[in-house]
C-alpha positions in Angstrom: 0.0 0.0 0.0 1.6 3.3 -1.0 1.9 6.0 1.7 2.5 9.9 1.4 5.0 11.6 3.6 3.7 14.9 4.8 6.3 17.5 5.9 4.9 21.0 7.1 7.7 23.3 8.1 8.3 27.1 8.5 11.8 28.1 8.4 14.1 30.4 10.3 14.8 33.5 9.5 18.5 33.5 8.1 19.2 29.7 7.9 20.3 29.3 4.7 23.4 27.2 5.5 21.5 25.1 7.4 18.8 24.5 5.5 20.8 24.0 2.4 23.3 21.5 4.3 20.0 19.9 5.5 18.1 19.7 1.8 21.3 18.6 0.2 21.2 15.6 2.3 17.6 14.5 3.4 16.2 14.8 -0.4 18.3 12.2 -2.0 17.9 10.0 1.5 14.1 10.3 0.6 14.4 9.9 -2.9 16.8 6.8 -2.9 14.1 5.3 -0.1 11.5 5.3 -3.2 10.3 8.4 -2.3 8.6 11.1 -5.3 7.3 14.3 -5.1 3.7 14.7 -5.4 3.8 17.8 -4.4 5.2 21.4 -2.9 3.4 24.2 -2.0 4.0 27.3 -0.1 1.3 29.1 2.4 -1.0 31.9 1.0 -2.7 32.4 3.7 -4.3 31.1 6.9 -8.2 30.4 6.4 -8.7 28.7 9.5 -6.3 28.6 12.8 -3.3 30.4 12.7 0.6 30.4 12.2 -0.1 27.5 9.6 3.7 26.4 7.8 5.4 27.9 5.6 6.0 25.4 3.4 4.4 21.9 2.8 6.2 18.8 0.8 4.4 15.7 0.0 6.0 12.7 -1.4 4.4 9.3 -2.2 6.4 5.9 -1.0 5.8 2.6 -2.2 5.2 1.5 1.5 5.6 2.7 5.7 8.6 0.5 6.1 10.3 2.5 3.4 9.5 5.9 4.8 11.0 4.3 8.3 14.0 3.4 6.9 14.8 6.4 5.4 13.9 8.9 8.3 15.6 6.0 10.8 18.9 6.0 9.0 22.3 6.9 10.0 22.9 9.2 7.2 19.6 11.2 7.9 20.0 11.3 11.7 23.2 13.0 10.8 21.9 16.3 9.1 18.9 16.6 12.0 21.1 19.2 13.7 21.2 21.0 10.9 17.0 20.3 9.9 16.8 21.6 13.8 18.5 24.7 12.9 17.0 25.5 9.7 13.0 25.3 11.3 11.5 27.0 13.1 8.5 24.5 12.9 9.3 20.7 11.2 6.6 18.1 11.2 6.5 14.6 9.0 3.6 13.4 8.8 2.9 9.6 7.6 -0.5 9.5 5.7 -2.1 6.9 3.5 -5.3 7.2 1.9 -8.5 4.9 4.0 -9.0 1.4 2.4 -12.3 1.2 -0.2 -15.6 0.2 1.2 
């Protein structure tokens, strides 16, 4: 069953390094997991609640254990200093669409 990785995230002000050191890294981590872009969007505004993310990144994964082993690995726990420093706000979110009735 496929799954989507959800990541909403607002960035520092001024964290270019970090988030480029970060990016650089976790993208090709993701990507070499299975992982595709389905989708990134940037906030135009907040219709309901408030301080929604900047940002929001959705990729599609051929399955959770895949996602797991990306965001588990060596290599990615490495550059979460730097994803710490880049964002203000980070969630991932692991989604998958209900089973059909």
């Amino acid at each position: 069953m496929t799954v989507q990785l959800i990541i909403m995230a607002t960035r520092r002000p001024d964290s270019d390094d970090d988030y480029t050191a970060y990016a650089e890294v976790a993208v090709p981590i993701m990507v070499a997991a299975g992982g595709t872009f389905t989708g990134r969007y940037g906030r135009i505004d907040d219709l309901a609640g408030e301080d929604g993310p900047e940002a929001v990144a959705i990729m599609e994964f051929e399955d959770e254990a895949a996602v797991r082993a990306a965001i588990t690995s060596p290599e990615y726990e490495a550059v979460v200093p730097d994803r710490d420093k880049a964002f203000e706000r980070f969630n991932i979110i692991l989604a998958a669409a209900p089973p059909a009735a």
